[in-house]
C-alpha positions as CSV (number, residue, x, y, z in Angstrom):
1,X,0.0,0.0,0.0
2,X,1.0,3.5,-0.8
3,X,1.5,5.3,2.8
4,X,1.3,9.0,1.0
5,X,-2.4,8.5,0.2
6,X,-5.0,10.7,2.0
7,X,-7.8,8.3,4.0
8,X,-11.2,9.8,5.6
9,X,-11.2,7.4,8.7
10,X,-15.0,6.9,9.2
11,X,-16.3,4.9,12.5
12,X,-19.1,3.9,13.5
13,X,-19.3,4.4,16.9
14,X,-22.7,2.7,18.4
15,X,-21.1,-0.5,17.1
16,X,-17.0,-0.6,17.2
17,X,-15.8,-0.4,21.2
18,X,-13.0,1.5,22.4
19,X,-11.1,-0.8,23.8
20,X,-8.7,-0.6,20.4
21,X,-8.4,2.7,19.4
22,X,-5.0,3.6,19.5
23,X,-4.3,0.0,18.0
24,X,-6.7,0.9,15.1
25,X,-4.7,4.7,14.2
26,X,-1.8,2.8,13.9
27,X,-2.7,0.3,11.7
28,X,-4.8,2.4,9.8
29,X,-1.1,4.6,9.4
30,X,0.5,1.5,7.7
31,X,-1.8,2.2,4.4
32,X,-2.2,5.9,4.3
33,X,-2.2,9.2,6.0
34,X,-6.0,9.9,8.3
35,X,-5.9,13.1,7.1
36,X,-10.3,13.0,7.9
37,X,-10.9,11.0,11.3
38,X,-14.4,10.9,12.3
39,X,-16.9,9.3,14.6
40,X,-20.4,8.7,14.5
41,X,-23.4,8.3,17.4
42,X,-25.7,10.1,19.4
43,X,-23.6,11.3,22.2
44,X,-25.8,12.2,24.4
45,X,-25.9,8.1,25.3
46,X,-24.1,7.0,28.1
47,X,-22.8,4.3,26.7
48,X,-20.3,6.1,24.7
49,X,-18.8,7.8,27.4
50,X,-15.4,6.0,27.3
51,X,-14.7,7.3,24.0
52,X,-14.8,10.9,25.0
53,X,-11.3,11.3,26.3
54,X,-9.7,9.0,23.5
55,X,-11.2,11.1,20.8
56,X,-9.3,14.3,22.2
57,X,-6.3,12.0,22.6
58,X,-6.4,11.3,18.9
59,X,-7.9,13.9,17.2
60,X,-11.0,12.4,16.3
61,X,-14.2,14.4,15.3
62,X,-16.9,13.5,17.2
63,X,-20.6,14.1,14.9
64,X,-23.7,13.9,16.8
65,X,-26.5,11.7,15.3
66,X,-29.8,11.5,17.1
67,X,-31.8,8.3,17.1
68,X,-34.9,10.2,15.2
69,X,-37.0,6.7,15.3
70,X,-36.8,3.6,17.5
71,X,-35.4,0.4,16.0
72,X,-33.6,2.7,13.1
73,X,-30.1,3.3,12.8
74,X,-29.6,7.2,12.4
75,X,-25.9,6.9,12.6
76,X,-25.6,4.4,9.6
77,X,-27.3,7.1,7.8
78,X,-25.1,10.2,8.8
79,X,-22.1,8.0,7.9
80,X,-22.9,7.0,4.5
81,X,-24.3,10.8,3.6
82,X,-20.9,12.1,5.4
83,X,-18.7,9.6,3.4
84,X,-20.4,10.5,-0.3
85,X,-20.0,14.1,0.4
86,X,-16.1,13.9,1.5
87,X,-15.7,11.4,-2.1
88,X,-17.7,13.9,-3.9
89,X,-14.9,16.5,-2.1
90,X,-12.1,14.9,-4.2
91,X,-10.1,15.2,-1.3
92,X,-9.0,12.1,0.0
93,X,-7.9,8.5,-2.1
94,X,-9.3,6.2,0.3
95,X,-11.3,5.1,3.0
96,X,-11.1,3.5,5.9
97,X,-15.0,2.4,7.2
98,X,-15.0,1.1,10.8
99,X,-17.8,-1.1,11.7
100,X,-19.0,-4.9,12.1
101,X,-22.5,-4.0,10.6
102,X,-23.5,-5.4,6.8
103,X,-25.0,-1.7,6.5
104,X,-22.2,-0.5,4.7
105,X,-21.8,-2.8,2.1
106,X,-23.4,-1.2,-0.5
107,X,-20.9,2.2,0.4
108,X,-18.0,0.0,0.5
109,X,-18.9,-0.9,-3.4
110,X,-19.9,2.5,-4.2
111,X,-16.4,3.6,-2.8
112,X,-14.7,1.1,-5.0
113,X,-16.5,2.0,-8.0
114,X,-15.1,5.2,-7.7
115,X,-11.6,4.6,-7.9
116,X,-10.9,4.4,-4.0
117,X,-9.0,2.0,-1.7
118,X,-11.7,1.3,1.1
119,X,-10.4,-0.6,4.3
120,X,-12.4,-2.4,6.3
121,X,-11.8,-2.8,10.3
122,X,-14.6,-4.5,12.5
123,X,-15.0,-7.6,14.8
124,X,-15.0,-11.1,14.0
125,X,-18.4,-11.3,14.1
126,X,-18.8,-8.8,10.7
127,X,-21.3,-10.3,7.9
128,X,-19.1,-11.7,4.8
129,X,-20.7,-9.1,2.1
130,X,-19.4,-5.9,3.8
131,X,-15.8,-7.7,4.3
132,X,-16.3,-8.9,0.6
133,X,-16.7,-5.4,-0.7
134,X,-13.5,-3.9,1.0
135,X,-10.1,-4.1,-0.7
136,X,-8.9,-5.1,2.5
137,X,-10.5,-5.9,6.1
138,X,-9.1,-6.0,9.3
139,X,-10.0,-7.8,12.2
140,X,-9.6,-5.6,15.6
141,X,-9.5,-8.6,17.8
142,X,-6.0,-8.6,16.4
143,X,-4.8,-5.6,17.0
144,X,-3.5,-6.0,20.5
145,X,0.4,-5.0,21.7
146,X,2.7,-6.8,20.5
147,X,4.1,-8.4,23.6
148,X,1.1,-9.0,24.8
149,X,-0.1,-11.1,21.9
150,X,3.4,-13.0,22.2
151,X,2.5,-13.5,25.8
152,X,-0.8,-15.3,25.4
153,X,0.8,-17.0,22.7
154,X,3.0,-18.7,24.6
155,X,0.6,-19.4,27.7
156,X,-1.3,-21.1,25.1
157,X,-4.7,-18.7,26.2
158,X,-4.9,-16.8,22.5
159,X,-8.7,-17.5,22.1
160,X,-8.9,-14.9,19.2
161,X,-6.4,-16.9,17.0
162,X,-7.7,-19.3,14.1
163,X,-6.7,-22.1,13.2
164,X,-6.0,-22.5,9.2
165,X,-8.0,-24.5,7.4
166,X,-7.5,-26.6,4.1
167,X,-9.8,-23.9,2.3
168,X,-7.0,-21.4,3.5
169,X,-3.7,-23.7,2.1
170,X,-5.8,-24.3,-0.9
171,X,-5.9,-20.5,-1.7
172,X,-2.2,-19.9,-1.4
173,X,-1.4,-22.8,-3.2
174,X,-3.3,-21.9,-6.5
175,X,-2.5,-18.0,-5.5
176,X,1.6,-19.7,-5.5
177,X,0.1,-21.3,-9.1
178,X,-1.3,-18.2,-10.5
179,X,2.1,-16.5,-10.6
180,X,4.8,-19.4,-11.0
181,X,7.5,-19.3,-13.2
182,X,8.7,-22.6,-15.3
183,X,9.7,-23.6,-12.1
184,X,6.7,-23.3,-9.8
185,X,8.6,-20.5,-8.2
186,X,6.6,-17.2,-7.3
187,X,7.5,-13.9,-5.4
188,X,5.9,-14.2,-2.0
189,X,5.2,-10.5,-2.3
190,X,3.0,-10.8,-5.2
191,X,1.3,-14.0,-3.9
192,X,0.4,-12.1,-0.9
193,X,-1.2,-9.4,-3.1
194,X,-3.5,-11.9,-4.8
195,X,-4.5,-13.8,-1.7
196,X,-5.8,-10.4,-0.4
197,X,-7.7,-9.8,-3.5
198,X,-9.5,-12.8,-3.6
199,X,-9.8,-12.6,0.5
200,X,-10.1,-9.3,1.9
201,X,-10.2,-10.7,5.5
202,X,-6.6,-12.7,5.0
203,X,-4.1,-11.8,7.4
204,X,-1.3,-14.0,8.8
205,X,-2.4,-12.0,12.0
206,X,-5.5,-13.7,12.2
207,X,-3.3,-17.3,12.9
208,X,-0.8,-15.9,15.5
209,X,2.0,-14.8,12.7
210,X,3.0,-11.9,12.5
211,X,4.2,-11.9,8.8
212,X,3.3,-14.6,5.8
213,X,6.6,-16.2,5.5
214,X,6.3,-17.4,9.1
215,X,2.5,-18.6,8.3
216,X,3.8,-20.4,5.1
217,X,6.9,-22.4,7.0
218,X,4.8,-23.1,9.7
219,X,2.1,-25.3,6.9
220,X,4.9,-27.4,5.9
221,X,3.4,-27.8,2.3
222,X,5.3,-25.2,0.5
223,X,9.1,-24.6,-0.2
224,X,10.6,-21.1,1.1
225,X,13.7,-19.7,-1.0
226,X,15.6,-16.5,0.3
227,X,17.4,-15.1,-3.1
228,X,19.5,-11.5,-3.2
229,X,18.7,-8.5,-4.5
230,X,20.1,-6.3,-7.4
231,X,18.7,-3.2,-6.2
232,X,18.5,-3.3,-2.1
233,X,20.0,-5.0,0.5
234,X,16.9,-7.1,1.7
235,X,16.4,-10.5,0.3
236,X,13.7,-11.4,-1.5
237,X,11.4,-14.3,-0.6
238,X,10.2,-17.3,-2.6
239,X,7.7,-19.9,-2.5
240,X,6.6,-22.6,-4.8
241,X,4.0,-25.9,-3.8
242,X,6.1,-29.0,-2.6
243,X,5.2,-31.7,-5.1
């Protein structure tokens, strides 16, 4: 991702809890600049009282939404209004919509259509269509600190981690096919583009690695080739299906 791209940071707050917040900014840093951060509710509900003081801490807008009718989701509705009037603005080149509700699948597409990168960030418990429609989606269950992920990895507690499945090898094995040379050999970086295209939601995070190459090694059903570089110092990294 290009980090010099602007991103309108859009969350929806009667649905995505605090809890993460300062983990979210920084991830959300790693794919552009939140040049537009801004949260939606009806503040006058208690129940958002913890985000007050982080919002000052991070420079977060706060927009009030009244619940106007029972059972109806005002909020939704400021968001996706808010969100077509900052595309329409031109001033941004992506967006990063933060919510686990199916409600903004439709904007998601709409975003797309228009040219934008649109990131997704949510719980696990987000409907497949709205991660589907996002170039990329983020789970915020796996956002923690980095020691204290490796902590409950090694107590053996991590109840957020997945296990991989064979519909998971399966994609990186024909993602590893797609781009092959003669050889079977394929540029890890490139096979992790693809695998995100085809799954929004993939992230070596999401099975307690931090990076792919770990992920990969750890499956035991591919070959891993470090080769040198013409142009930098870092080595690039290989991968093609054992046989």
């Amino acid at each position: 991702m290009n980090k010099n791209v602007n991103l309108a940071v859009l969350i929806d707050g009667d649905n995505i809890p605090s809890s993460h917040i300062h983990e979210m900014i920084e991830e959300i840093t790693k794919y552009g600049n939140p040049t537009i951060k801004r949260i939606y509710g009806d503040w006058t509900r208690p129940g958002l009282n913890k985000w007050k003081n982080l919002l000052l801490e991070n420079a977060i807008t706060p927009i009030q939404q009244y619940g106007y009718t029972k059972g109806k989701n005002a909020t939704d509705s400021a968001m996706i209004i808010d969100a077509m009037d900052v595309l329409y603005s031109g001033k941004v080149d992506g967006f990063c919509l933060v919510s686990s509700d199916s409600d903004f699948t439709r904007l998601a597409t709409r975003l797309r259509e228009a040219g934008k990168l649109v990131l997704g960030m949510g719980e696990k418990k987000t409907p497949k269509p709205f991660i589907a429609a996002c170039d990329k989606f983020i789970y915020i269950e796996i956002l923690r600190p980095q020691n204290s992920l490796k902590s409950e990895k090694n107590q053996k507690k991590e109840t957020s981690i997945d296990k991989i499945t064979k519909k998971e090898i399966a994609l990186i094995a024909t993602s590893i096919t797609d781009l092959s040379d003669e050889d079977g050999w394929a540029f890890l970086g490139d096979v992790g583009s693809i695998i995100q295209k085809k799954k929004p939601n993939f992230d070596s995070r999401n099975y307690g690695f931090e990076k792919l190459t770990p992920l990969i090694k750890s499956i035991g059903q591919f070959e891993v080739e470090q080769r040198e570089s013409s142009k930098s110092k870092h080595k690039l990294i290989y991968v093609r299906n054992k046989n």
